[in-house]
Backbone as CSV, one residue per row, in Angstrom:
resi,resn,N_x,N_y,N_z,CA_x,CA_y,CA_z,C_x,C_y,C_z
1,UNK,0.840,-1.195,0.000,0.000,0.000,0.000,0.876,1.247,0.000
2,UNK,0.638,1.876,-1.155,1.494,3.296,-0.930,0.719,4.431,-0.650
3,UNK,1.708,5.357,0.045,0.436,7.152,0.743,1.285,7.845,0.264
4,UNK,-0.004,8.654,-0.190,0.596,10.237,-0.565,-0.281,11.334,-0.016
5,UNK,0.602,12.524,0.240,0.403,13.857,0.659,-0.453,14.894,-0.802
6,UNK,-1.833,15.152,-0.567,-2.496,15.813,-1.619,-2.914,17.028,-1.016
7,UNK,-2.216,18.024,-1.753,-2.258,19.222,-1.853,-3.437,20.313,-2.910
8,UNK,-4.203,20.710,-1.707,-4.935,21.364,-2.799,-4.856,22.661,-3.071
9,UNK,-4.974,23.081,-4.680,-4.427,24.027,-5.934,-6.306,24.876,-5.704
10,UNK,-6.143,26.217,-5.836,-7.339,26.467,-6.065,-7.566,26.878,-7.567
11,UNK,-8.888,26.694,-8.070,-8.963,26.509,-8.929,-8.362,27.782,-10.331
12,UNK,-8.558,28.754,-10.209,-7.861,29.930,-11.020,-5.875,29.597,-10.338
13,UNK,-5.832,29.177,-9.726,-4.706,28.941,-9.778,-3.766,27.685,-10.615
14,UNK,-4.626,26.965,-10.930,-4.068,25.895,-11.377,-4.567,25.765,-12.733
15,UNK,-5.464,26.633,-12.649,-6.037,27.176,-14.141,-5.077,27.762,-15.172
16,UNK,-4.622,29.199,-14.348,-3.347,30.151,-14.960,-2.073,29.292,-15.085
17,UNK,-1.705,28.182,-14.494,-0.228,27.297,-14.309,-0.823,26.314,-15.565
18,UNK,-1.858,25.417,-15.710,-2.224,25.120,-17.182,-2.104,25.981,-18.272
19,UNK,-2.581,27.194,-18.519,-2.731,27.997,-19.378,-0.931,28.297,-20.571
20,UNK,-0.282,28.862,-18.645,0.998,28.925,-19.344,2.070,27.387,-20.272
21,UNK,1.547,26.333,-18.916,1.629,25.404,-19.468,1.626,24.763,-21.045
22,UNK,0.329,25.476,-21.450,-0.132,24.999,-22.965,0.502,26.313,-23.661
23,UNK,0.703,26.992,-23.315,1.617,28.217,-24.114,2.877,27.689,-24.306
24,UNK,3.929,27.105,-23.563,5.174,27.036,-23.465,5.346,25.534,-24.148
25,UNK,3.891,24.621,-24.714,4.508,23.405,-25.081,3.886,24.068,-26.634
26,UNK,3.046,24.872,-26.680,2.931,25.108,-28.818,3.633,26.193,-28.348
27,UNK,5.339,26.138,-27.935,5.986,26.964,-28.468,5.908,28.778,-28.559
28,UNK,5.540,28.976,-27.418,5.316,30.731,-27.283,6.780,31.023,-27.201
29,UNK,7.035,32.525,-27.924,8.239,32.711,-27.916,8.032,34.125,-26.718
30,UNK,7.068,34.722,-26.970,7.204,35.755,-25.359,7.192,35.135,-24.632
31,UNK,8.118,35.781,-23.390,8.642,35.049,-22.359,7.637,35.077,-21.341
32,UNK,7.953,34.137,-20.339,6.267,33.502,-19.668,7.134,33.330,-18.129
33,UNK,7.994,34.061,-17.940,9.133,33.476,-17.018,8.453,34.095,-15.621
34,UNK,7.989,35.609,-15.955,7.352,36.387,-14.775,6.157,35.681,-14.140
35,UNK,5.104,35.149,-15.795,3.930,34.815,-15.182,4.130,33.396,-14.278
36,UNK,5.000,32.613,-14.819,4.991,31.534,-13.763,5.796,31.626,-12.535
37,UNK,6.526,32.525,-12.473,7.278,32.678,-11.325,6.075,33.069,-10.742
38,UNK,5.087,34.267,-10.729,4.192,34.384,-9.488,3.162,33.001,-9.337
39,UNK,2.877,32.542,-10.609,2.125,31.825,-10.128,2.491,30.268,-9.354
40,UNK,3.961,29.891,-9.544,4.558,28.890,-8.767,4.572,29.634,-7.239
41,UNK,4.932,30.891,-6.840,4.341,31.232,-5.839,3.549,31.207,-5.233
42,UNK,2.315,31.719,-5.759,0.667,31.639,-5.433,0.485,30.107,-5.327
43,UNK,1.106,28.995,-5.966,1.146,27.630,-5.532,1.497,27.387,-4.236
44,UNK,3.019,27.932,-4.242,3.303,27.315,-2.910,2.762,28.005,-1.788
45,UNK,2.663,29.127,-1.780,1.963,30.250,-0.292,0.636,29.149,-0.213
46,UNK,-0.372,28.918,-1.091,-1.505,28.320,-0.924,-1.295,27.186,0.064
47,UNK,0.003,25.708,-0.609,0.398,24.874,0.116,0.846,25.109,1.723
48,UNK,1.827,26.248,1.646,1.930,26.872,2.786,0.680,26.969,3.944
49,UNK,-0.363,27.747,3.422,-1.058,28.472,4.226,-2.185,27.083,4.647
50,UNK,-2.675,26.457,3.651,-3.418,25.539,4.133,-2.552,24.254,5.199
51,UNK,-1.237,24.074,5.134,-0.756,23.286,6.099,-0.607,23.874,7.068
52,UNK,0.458,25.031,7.509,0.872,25.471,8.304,0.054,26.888,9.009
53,UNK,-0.496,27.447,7.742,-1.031,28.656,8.555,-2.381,28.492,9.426
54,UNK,-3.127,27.187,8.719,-4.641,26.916,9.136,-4.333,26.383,10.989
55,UNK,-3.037,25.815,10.725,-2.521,25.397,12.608,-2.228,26.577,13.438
56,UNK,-1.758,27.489,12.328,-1.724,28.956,13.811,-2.778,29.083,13.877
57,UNK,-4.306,29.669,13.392,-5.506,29.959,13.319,-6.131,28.677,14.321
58,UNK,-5.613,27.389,14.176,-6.195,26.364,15.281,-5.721,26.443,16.216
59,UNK,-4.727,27.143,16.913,-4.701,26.784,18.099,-5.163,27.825,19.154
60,UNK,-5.790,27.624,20.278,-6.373,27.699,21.265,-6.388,29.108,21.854
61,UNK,-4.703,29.348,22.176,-4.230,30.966,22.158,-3.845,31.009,20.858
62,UNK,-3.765,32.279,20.743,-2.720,32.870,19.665,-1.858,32.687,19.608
63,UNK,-1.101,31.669,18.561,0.706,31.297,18.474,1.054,32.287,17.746
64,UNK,1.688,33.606,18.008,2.367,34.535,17.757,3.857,34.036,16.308
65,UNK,4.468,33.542,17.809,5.608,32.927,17.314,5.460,32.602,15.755
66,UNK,4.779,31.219,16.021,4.554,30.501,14.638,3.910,31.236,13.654
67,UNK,2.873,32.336,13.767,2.222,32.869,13.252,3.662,33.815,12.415
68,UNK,4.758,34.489,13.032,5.530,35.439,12.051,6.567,34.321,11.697
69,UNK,6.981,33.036,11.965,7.659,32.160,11.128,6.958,31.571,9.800
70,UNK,5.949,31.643,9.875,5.016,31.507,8.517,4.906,32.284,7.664
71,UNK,4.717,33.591,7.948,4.658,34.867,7.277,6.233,35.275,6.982
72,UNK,7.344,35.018,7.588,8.608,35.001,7.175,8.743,33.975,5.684
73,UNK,8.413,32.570,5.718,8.561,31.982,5.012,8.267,32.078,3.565
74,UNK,6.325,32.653,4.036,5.500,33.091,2.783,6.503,34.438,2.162
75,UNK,7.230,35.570,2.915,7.321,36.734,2.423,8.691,36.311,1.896
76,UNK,9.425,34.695,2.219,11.226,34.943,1.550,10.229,33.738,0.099
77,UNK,9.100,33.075,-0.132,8.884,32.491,-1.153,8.440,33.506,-2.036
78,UNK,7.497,34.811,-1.623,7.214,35.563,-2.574,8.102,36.032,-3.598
79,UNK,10.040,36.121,-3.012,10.418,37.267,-2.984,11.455,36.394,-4.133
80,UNK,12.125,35.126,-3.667,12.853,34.244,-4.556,12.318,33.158,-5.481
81,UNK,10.815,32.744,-5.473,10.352,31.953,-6.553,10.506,33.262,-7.611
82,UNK,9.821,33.857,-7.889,9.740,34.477,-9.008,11.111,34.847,-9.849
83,UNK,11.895,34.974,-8.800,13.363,35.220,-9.122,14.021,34.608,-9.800
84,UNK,14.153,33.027,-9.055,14.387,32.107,-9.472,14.172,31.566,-11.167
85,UNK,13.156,31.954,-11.405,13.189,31.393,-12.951,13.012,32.628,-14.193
86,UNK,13.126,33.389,-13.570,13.457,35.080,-14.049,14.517,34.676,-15.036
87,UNK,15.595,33.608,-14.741,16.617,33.714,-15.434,16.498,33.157,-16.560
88,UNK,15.222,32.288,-16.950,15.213,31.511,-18.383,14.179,32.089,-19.138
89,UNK,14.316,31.744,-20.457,13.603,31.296,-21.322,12.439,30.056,-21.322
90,UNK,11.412,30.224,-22.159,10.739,29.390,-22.013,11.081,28.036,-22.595
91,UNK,12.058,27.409,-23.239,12.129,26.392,-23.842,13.054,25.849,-22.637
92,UNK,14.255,26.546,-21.868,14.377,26.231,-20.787,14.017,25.677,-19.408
93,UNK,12.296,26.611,-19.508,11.818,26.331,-18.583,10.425,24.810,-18.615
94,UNK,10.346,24.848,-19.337,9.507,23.926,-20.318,9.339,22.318,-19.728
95,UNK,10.766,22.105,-19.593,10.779,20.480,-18.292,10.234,20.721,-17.383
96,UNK,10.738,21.394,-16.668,10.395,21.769,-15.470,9.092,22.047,-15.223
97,UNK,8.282,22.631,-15.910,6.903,22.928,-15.772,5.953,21.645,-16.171
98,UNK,6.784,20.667,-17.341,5.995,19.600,-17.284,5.971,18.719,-16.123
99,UNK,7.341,18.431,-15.584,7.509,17.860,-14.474,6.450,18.245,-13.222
100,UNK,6.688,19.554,-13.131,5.174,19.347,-11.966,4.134,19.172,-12.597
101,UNK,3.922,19.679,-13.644,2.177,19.098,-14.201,1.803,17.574,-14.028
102,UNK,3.462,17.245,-14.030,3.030,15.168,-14.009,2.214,14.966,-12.579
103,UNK,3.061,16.248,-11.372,2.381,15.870,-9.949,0.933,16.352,-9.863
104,UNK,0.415,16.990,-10.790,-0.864,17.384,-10.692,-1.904,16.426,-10.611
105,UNK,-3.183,16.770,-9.903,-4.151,15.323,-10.073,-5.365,16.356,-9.689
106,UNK,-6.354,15.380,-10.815,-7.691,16.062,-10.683,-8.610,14.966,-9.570
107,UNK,-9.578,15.428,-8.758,-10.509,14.564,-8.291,-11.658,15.042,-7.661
108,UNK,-12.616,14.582,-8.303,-13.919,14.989,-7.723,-13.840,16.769,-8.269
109,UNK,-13.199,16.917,-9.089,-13.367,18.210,-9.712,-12.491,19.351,-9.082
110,UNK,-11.548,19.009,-8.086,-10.773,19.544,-7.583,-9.613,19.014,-7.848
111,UNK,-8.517,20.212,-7.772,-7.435,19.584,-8.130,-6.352,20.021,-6.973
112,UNK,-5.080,19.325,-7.121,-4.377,18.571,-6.094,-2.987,18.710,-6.661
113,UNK,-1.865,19.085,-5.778,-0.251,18.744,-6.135,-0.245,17.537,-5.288
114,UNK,0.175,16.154,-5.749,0.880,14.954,-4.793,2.039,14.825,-4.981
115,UNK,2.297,13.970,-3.919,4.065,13.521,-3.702,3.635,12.626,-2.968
116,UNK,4.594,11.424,-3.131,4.700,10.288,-2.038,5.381,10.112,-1.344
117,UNK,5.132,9.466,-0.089,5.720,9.275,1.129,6.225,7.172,1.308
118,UNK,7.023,7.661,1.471,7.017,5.886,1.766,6.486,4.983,2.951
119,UNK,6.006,3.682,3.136,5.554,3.168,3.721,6.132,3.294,5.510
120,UNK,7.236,3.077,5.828,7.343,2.970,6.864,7.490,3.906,7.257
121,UNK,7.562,5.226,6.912,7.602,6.723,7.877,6.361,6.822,8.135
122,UNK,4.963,6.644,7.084,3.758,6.957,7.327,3.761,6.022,8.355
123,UNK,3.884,4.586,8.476,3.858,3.948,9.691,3.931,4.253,11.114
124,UNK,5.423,4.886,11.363,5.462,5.677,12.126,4.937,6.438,12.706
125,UNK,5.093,7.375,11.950,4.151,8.619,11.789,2.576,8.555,12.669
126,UNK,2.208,7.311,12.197,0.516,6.897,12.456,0.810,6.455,13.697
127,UNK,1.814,5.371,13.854,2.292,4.658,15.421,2.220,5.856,16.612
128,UNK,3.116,6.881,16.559,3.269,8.185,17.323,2.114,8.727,17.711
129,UNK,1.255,9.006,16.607,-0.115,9.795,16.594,-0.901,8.931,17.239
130,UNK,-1.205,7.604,17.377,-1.991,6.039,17.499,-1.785,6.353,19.251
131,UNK,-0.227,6.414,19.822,0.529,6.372,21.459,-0.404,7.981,22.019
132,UNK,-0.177,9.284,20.952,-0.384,10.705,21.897,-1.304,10.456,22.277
133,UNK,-2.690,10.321,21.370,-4.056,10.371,21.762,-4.269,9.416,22.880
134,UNK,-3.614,8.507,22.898,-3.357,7.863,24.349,-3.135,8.251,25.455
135,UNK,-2.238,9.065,25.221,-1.688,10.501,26.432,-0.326,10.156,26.828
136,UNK,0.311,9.387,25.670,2.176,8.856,25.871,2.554,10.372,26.081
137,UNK,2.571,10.840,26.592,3.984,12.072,26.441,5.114,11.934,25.687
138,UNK,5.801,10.504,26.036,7.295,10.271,25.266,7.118,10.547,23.881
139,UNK,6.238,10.331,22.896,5.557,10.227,21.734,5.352,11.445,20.660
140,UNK,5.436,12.811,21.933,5.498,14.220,21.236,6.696,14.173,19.749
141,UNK,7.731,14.106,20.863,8.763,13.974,20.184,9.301,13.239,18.538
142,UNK,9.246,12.126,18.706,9.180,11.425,17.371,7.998,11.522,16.629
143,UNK,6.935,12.215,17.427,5.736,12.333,16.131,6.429,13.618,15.452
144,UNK,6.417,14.433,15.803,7.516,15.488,15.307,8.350,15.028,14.608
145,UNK,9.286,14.197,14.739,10.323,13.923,13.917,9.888,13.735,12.954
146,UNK,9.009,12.892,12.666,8.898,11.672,11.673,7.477,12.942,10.629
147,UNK,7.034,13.497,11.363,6.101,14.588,10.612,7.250,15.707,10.008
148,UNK,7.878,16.271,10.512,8.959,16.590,9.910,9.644,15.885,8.683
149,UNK,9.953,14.983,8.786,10.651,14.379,7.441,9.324,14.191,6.089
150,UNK,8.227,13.756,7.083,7.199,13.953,5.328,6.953,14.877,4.660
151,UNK,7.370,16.101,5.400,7.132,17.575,5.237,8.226,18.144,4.385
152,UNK,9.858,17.017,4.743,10.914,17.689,3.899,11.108,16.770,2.440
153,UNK,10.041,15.615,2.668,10.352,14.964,1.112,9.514,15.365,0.236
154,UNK,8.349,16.200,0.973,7.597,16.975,-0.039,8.293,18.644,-0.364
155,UNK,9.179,19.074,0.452,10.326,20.240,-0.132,10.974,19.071,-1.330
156,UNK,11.737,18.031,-1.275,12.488,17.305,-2.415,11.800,17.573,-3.406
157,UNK,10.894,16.672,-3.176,9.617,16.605,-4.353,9.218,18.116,-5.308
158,UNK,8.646,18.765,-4.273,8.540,20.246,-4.714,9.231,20.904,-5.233
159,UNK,10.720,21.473,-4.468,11.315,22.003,-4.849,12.612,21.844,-5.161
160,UNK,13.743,21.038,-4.718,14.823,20.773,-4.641,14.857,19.853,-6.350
161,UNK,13.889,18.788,-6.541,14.305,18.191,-7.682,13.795,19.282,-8.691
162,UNK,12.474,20.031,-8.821,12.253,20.996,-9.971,13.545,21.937,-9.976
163,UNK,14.292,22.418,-9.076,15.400,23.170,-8.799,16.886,22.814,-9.601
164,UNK,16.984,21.376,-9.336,18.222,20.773,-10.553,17.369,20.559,-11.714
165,UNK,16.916,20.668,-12.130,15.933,20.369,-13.775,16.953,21.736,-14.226
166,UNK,16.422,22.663,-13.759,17.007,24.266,-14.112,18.868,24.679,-14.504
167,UNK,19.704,23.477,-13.604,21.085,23.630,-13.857,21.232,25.105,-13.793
168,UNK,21.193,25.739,-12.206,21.738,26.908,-12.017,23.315,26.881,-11.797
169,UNK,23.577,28.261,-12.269,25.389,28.171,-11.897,25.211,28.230,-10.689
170,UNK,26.935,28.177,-10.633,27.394,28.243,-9.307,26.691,29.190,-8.244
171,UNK,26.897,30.074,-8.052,26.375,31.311,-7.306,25.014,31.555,-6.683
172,UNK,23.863,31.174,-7.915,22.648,30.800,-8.081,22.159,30.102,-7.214
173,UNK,22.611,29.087,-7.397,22.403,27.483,-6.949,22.482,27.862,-5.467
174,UNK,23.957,28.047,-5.230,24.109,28.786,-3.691,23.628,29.158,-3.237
175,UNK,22.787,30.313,-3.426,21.754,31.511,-3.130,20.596,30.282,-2.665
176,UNK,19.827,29.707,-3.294,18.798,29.243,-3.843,18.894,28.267,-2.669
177,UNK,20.326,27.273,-2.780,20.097,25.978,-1.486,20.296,27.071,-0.504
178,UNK,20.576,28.186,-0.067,20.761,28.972,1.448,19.570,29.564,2.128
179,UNK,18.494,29.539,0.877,17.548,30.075,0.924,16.199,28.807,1.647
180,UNK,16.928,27.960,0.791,15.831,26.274,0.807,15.807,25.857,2.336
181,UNK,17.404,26.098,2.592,17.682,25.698,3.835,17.312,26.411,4.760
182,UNK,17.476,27.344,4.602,17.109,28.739,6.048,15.183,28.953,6.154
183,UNK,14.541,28.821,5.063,13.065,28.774,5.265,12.711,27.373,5.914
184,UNK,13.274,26.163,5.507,12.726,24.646,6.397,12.935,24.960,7.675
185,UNK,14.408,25.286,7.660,15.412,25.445,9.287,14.130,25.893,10.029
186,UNK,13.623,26.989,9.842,12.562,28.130,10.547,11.862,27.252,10.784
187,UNK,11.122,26.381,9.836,9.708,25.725,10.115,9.753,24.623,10.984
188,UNK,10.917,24.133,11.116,11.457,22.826,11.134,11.933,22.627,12.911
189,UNK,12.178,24.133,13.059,12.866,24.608,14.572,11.997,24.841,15.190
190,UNK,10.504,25.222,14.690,8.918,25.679,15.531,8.773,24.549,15.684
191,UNK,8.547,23.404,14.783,8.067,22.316,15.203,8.816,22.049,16.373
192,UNK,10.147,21.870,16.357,10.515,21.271,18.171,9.828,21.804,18.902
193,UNK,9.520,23.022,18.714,9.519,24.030,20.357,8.082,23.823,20.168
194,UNK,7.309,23.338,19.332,5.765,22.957,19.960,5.807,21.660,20.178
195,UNK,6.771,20.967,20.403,6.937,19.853,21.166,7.260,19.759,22.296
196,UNK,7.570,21.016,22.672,8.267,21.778,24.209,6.619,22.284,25.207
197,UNK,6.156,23.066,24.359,5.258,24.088,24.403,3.860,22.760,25.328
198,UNK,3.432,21.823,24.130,2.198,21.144,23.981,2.327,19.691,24.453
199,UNK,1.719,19.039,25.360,1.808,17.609,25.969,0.961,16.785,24.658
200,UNK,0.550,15.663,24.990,0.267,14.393,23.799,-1.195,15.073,23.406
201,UNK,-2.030,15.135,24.759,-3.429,15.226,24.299,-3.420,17.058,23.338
202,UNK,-2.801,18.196,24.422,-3.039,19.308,23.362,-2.302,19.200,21.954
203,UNK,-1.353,18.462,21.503,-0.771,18.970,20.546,-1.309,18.152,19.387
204,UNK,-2.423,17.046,19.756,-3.189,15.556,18.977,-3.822,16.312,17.811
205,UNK,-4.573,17.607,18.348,-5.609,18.202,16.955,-4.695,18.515,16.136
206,UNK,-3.197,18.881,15.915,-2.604,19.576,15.643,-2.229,18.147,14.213
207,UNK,-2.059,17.547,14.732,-2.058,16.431,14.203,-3.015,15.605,13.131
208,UNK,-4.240,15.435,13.700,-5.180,15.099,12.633,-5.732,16.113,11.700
209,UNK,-5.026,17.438,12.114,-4.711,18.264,10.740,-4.096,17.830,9.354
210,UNK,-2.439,17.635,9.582,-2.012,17.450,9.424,-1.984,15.699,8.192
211,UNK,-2.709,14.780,9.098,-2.742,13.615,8.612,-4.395,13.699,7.514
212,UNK,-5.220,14.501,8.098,-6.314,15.298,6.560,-5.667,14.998,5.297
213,UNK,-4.072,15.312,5.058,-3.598,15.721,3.581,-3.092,14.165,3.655
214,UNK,-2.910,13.143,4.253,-2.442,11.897,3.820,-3.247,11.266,3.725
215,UNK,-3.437,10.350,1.951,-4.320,9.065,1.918,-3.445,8.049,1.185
216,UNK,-4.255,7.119,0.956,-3.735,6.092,-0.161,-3.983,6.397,-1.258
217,UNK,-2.911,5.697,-2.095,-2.692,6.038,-3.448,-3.921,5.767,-4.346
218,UNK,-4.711,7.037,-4.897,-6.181,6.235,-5.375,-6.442,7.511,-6.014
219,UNK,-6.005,8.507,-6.448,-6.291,9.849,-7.415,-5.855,9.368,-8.696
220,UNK,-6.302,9.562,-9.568,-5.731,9.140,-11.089,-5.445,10.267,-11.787
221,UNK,-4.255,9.978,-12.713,-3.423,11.352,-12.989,-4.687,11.899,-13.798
222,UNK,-4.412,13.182,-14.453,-5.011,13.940,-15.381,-4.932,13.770,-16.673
């Protein structure tokens, strides 16, 4: 049985990322580099906001904290997606845009970015979550972990492999992994400290948030 993480695209958004899409494969020679840079943005802030931002808005008090590590993240993606592919041409950019269209999936009339997760982290993952609601305390911890790592193979997925498609130089590239790295780091460092913050039972909703975006493999491509 394989699981994947489904991400949902709203619809004018995934509308305009088709559009350019079908421009850049019959060959448009005006450059399309701006329009998809915002709109690979407006992708990911969406992904963003429905994982991470809908959990500041859930919790109980106001998480401050988490609330401007999110808005940090959203304001360094606004600022370097678009940037990022500023530098090509469209025949350049052209893989790359098919490549995520492959992750696209329609269902029930909505549509979806997936990525897969492999079997035994979701295991995990479920094991941890299966112990909190129990009221393990020990359990905070590695549910974190292990939610963490599904979170960074969907950065791979997302961004790191569309990122080598592109063959940035030296310098670029640099910029780009300092950037990759320093926005997870942020997200990645809240998660501990709401493992600090929250015992098994408060931090559980936080969780079947979270596990909402994981099912089995059963969307059929487009």
């Amino acid at each position: 049985m394989s699981y994947n993480i489904y991400l949902h695209i709203r619809p004018e958004t995934h509308q305009r990322f088709q559009n350019i899409r079908e421009k850049m494969n019959a060959g448009e020679t005006e450059s399309l580099s701006k329009a998809l840079g915002e709109n690979l943005a407006d992708i990911s802030c969406e992904i963003i906001d429905q994982v991470f931002g809908r959990i500041v808005r859930l919790s109980p008090s106001k998480d401050h904290e988490s609330e401007k590590v999110v808005q940090q993240i959203v304001e360094t993606t606004r600022k370097y997606m678009p940037w990022s592919v500023s530098f090509f041409g469209n025949e350049r950019l052209l893989p790359m845009v098919n490549h995520l269209y492959s992750m696209t999936y329609e269902h029930e009339g909505k549509n979806y970015v997936r990525y897969p997760v492999d079997k035994p982290l979701v295991t995990e993952l479920l094991g941890c979550v299966e112990q909190m609601k129990a009221g393990n305390n020990q359990y905070v911890t590695p549910a974190l972990k292990a939610f963490t790592q599904v979170v960074d193979v969907g950065v791979t997925h997302l961004v790191r492999e569309p990122k080598k498609m592109l063959k940035f130089n030296m310098v670029v590239d640099k910029t780009l992994n300092g950037v990759i790295h320093l926005t997870t780091q942020l997200g990645y460092k809240r998660f501990d400290k709401l493992g600090q913050i929250y015992d098994a039972n408060a931090i559980s909703h936080y969780f079947d948030h979270f596990l909402a975006f994981l099912e089995h493999d059963k969307v059929e491509p487009v």
